[in-house]
C-alpha positions as CSV (number, residue, x, y, z in Angstrom):
1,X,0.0,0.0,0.0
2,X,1.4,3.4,-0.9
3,X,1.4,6.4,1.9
4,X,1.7,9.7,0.5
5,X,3.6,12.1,2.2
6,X,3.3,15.5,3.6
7,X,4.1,17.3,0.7
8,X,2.0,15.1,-2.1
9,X,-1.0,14.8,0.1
10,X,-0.8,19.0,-0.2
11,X,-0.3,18.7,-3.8
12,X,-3.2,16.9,-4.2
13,X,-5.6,18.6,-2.1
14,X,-4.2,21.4,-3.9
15,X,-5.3,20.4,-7.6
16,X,-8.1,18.9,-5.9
17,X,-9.1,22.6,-4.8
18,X,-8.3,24.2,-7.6
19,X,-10.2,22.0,-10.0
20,X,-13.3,22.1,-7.7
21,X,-13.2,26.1,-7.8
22,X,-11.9,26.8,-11.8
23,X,-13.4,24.0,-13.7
24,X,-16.9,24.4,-14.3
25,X,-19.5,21.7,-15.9
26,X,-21.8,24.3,-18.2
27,X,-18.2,26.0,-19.2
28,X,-16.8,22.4,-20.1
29,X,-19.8,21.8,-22.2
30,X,-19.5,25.1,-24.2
31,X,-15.8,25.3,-25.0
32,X,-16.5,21.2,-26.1
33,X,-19.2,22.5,-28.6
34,X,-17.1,25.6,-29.7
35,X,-13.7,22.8,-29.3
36,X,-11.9,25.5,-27.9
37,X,-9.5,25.0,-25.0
38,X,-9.3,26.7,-21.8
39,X,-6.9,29.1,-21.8
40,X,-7.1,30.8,-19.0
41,X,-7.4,28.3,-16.6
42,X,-4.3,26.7,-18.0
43,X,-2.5,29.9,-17.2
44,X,-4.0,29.6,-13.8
45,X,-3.1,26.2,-13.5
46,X,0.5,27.3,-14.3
47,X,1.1,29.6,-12.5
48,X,0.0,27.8,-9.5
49,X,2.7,25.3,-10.8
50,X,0.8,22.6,-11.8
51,X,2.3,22.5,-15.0
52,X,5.3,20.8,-15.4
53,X,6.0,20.2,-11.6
54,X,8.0,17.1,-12.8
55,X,10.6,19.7,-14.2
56,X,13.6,21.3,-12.7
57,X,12.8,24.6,-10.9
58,X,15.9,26.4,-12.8
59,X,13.2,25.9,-15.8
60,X,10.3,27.5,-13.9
61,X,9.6,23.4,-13.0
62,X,8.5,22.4,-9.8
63,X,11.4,19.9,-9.0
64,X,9.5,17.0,-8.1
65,X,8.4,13.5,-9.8
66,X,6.3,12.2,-12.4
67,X,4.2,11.0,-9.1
68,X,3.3,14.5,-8.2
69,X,2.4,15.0,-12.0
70,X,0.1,12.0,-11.8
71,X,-1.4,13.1,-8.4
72,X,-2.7,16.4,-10.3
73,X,-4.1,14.7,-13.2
74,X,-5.8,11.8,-10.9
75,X,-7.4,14.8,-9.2
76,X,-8.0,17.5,-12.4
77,X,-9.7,14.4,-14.1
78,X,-11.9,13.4,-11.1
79,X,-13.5,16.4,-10.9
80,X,-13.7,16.8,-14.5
81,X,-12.5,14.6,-17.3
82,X,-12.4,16.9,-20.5
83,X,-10.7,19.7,-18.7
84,X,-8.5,17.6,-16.4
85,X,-7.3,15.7,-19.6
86,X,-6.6,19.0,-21.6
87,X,-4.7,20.5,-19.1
88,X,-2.7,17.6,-18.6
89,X,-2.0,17.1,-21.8
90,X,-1.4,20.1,-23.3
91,X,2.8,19.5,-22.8
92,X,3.3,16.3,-24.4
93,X,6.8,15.7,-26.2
94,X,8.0,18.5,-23.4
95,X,9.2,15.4,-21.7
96,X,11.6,14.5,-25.2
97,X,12.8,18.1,-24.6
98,X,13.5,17.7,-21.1
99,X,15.1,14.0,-21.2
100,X,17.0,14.7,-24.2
101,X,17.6,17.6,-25.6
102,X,20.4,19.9,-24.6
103,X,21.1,22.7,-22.1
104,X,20.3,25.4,-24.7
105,X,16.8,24.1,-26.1
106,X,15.4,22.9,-22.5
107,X,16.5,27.0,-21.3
108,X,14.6,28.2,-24.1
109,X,11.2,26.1,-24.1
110,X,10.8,24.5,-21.1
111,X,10.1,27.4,-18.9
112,X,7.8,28.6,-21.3
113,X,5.9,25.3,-21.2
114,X,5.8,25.4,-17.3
115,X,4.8,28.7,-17.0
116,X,1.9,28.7,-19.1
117,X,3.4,30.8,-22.3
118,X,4.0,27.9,-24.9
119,X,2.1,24.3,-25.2
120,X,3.2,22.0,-28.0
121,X,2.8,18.1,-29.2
122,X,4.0,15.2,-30.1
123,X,4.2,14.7,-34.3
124,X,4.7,10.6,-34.5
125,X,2.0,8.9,-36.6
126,X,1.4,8.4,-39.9
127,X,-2.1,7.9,-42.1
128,X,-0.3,5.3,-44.0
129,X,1.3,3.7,-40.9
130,X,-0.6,4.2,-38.0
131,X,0.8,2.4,-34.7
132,X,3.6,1.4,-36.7
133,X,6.3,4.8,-35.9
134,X,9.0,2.1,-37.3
135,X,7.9,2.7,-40.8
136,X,7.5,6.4,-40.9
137,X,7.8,8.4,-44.4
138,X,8.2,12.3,-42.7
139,X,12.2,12.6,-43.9
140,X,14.8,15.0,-42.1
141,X,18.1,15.9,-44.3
142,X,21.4,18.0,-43.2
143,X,21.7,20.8,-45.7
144,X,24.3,23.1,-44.8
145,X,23.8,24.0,-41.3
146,X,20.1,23.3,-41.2
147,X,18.1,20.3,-41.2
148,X,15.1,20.0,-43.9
149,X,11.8,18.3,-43.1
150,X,9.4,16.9,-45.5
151,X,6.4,14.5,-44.6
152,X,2.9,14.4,-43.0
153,X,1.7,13.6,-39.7
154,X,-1.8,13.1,-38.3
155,X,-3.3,12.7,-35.2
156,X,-1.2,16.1,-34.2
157,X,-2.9,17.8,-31.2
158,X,-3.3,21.5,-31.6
159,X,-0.5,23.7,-29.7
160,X,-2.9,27.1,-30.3
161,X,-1.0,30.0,-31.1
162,X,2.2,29.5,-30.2
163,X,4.1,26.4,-29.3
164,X,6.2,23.5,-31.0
165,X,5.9,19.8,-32.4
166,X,8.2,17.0,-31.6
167,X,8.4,15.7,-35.4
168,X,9.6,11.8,-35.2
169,X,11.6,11.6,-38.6
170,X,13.7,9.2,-40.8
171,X,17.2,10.8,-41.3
172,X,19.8,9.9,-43.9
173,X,21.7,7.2,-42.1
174,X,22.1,4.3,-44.2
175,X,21.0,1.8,-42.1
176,X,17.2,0.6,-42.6
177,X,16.5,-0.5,-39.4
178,X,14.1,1.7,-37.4
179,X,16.3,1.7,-34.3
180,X,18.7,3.5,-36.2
181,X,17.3,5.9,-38.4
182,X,15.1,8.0,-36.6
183,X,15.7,11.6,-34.7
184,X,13.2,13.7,-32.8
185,X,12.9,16.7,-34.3
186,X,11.8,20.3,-32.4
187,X,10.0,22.6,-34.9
188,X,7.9,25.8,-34.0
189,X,4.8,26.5,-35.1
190,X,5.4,29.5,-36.6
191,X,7.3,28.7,-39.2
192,X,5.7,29.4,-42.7
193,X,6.1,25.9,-44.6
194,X,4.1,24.3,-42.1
195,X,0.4,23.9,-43.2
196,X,-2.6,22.7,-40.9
197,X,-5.8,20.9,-41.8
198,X,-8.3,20.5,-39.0
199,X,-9.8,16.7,-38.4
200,X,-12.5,18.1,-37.3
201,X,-14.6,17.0,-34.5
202,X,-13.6,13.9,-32.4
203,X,-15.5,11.5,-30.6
204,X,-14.3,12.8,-26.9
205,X,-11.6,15.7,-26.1
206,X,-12.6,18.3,-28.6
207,X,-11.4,21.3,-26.3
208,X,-8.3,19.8,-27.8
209,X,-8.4,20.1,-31.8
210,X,-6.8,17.1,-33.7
211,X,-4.8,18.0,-37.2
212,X,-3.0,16.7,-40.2
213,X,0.2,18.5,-39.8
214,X,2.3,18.6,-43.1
215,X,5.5,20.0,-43.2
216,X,7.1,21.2,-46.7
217,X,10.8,21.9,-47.2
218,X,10.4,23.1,-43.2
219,X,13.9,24.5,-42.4
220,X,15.2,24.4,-38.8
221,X,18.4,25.2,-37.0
222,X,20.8,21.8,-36.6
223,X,20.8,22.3,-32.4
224,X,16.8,21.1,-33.1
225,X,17.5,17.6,-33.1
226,X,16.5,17.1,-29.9
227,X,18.4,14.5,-28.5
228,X,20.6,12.0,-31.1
229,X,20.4,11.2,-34.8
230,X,19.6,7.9,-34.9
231,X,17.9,7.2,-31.4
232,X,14.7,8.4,-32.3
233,X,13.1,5.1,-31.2
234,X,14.8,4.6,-28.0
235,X,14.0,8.0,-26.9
236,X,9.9,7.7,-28.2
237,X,10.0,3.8,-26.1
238,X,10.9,6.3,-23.2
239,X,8.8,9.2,-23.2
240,X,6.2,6.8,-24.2
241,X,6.6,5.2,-20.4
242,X,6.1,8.9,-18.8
243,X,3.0,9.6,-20.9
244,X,1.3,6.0,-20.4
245,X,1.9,6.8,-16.3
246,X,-0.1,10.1,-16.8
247,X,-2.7,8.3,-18.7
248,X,-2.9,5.7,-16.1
249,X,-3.5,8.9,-13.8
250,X,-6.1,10.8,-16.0
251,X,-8.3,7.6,-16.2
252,X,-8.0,6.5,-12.5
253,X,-9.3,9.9,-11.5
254,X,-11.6,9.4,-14.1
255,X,-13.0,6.4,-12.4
256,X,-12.9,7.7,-9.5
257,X,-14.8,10.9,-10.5
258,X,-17.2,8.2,-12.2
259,X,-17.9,6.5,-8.6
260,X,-18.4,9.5,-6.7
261,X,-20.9,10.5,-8.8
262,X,-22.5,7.3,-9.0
263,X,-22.2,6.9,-5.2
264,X,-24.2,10.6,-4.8
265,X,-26.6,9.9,-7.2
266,X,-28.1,6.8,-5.3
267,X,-28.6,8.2,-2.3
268,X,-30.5,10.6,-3.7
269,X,-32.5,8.1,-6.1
270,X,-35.7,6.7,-4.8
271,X,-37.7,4.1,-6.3
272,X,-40.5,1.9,-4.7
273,X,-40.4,4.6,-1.5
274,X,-36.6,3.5,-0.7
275,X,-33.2,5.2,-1.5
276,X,-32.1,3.1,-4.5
277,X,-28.7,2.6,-2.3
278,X,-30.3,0.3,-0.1
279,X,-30.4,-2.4,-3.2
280,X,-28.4,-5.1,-3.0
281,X,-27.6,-5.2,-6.9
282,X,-26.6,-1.5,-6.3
283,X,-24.4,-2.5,-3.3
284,X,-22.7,-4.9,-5.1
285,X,-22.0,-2.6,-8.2
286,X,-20.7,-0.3,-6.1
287,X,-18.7,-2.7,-4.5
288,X,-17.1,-4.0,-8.0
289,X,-16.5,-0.2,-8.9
290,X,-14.6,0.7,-6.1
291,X,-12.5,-2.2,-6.2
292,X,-11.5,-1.7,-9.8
293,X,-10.6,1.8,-8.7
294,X,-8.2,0.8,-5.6
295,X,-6.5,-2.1,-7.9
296,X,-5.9,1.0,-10.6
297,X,-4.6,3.2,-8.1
298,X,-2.1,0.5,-6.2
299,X,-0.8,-0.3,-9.7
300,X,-0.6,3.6,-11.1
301,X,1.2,4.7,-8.0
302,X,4.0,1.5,-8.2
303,X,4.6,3.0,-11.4
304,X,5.4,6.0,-10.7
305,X,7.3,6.0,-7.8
306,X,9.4,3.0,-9.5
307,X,10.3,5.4,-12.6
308,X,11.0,9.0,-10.1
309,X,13.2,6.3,-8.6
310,X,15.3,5.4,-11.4
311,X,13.6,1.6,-11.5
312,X,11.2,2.2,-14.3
313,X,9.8,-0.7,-15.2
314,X,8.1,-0.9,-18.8
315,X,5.8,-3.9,-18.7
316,X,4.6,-2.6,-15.3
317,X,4.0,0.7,-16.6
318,X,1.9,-1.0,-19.8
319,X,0.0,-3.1,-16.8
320,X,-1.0,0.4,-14.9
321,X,-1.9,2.1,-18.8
322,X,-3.7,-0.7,-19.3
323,X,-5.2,-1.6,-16.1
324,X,-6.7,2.2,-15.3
325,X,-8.0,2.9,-18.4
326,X,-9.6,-0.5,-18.8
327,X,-11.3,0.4,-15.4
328,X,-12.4,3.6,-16.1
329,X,-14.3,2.7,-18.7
330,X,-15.9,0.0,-17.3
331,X,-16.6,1.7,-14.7
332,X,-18.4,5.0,-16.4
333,X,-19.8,2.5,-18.2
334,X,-21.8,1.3,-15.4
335,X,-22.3,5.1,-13.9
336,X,-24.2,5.2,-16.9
337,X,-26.3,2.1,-16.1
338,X,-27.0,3.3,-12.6
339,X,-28.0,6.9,-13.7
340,X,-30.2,5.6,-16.6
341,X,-31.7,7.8,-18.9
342,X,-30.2,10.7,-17.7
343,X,-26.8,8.9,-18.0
344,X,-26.8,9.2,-22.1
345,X,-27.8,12.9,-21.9
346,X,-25.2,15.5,-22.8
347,X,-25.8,17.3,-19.6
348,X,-25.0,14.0,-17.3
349,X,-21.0,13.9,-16.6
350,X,-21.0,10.4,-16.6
351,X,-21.5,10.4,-19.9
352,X,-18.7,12.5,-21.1
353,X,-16.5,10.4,-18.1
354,X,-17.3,6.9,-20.4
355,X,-16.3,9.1,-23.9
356,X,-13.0,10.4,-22.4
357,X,-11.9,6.9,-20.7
358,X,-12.4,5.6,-24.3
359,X,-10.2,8.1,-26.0
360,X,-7.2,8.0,-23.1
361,X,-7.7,4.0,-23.2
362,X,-6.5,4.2,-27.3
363,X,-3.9,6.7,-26.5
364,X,-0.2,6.2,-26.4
365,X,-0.9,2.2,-27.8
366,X,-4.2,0.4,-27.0
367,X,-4.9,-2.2,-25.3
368,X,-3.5,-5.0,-27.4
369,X,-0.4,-3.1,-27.8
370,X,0.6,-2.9,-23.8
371,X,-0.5,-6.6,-23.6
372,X,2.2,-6.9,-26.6
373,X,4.6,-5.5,-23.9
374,X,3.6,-7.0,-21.2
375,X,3.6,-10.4,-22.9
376,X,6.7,-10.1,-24.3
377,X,8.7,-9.2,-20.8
378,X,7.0,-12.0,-19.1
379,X,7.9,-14.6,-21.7
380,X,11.1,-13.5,-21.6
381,X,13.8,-14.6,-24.3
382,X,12.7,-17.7,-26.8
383,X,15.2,-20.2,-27.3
């Protein structure tokens, strides 16, 4: 069983506080129809340092773990799922640029991630690839002292105004194999040879816009490779690990959000002249929610402590992506069972709980993809 401390249990109550008095259901709803994002609660939310607290403080981080981040999404999400998923995700492929890149690139966009100035995304899949980053097309040259991009991503999460893309690319090396011949590559947004078509409206997140991204003789300064030429792969197996834990996070306060709700609802829900809560079908529902969310948490918190503690452990970390989201949708699912009717409606929370576990659940690799993982590291080596 895993104790918080002093200082996470404050971090927690924290987000738990500030999500209760910033995020607001009717609010939520409107900037999902308009698929705007909230701005100026993620400004909020940074300044108050809840974005990027797993970063150094010398780049306006809050010098702690990938725990504390996970604490703040498990409690952004409970309270609300669409805005506690946006906020939280609004700085992936930071985590490329603070692993890998150098002193001069993490001083120039880091801080501005963490304090709120700058989001940006990760540019990895392909239409004509999908899960498959191995096989990528989008091709980075060396001309002179600049590197050249050509290709087309999808699935590219909008950065707003102003921000950067982590563009996974196929470099010049002769080698073939993927484990070779990849870079991470940091491009801003504002440069004019990058053109974006909007996907248009998604089944769940759509305070986040989705894009086809292409990029078109896009010229960048050499000291934007952001990491090594050639260990493209190794780094995206990596950050993959930190973004799966924060997924885990999202969709265990997402079940837990889901079970609060549920757990509010029937004790205010009367049919035959009794409190629907005094059922023993409920009870036992109930029962099988809450345990689905205390195995999710025990499993999200081992992973997280084990990587802020150098022991990161992939196949775990696949177990905990896989476990949480898995839970939270089965649980929402049966939120929306309890709640009946009024679960399928727009207005009910529930419902948009069950859409957002779906999306986070086919995020960073599905479900057959971490039980890929976790198969192999079980199995072990084949003779």
């Amino acid at each position: 069983m895993f104790e918080l401390n002093r200082s996470q249990k404050e971090i927690k109550k924290a987000a738990r506080d500030f999500a209760k008095g910033e995020f607001d259901k009717t609010f939520t709803l409107e900037l999902e129809e308009k698929r705007k994002f909230p701005d100026k609660i993620w400004k909020k939310a940074a300044d108050l340092g809840f974005i990027g607290i797993q970063f150094d403080e010398k780049y306006s981080g809050g010098d702690l773990g990938i725990f504390e981040a996970a604490l703040i999404a498990e409690e952004f999400c409970r309270i609300d799922s669409t805005m506690g998923m946006a906020l939280t995700l609004c700085s992936s492929g930071s985590e490329a640029v603070y692993r890998f890149a150098d002193n001069d690139l993490k001083e120039k966009f880091i801080a501005k991630i963490c304090e709120g100035d700058m989001r940006c995304a990760i540019a990895f899949s392909e239409a004509e690839h999908g899960v498959d980053l191995s096989s990528i097309n989008t091709s980075v040259v060396v001309e002179k002292d600049e590197l050249l991009i050509n290709g087309k991503k999808n699935h590219v999460t909008d950065i707003g105004a102003k921000g950067f893309y982590i563009v996974l690319c196929k470099t010049e090396l002769t080698n073939d194999s993927p484990e070779k011949n990849l870079a991470m590559v940091l491009v801003e947004k504002d440069n004019k040879n990058i053109f974006i078509k909007d996907s248009g409206e998604k089944f769940s997140l759509n305070m986040m816009k989705s894009a086809e991204v292409s990029f078109q003789n896009v010229k960048v300064p050499i000291s934007n490779i952001v990491g090594k030429e050639g260990k493209g792969f190794h780094q995206l197996k990596k950050i993959f690990n930190e973004m799966k834990i924060i997924t885990a996070a999202q969709t265990l306060g997402i079940a837990q959000g889901a079970l609060d709700r549920s757990v509010k609802y029937i004790k205010q829900r009367e049919q035959f002249n009794r409190k629907i809560a005094n059922f023993q079908i409920i009870k036992h529902k109930i029962a099988d929610m809450a345990t689905k969310v205390e195995l999710a948490k025990l499993i999200t918190y081992k992973a997280a402590s084990l990587f802020d503690t150098n022991k990161s452990d992939t196949a775990l970390i696949s177990m905990a992506k896989m476990t949480a989201t898995r839970a939270a949708v089965e649980i929402a699912d049966e939120a929306i069972q309890i709640f009946g009717g009024y679960g399928y409606m727009k207005e009910s929370e529930v419902e948009r709980f069950f859409r957002d576990a779906k999306m986070a659940e086919l995020k960073f690799g599905n479900r057959a993809a971490q039980q890929d993982i976790i198969g192999k590291a079980v199995i072990g080596k084949i003779k």
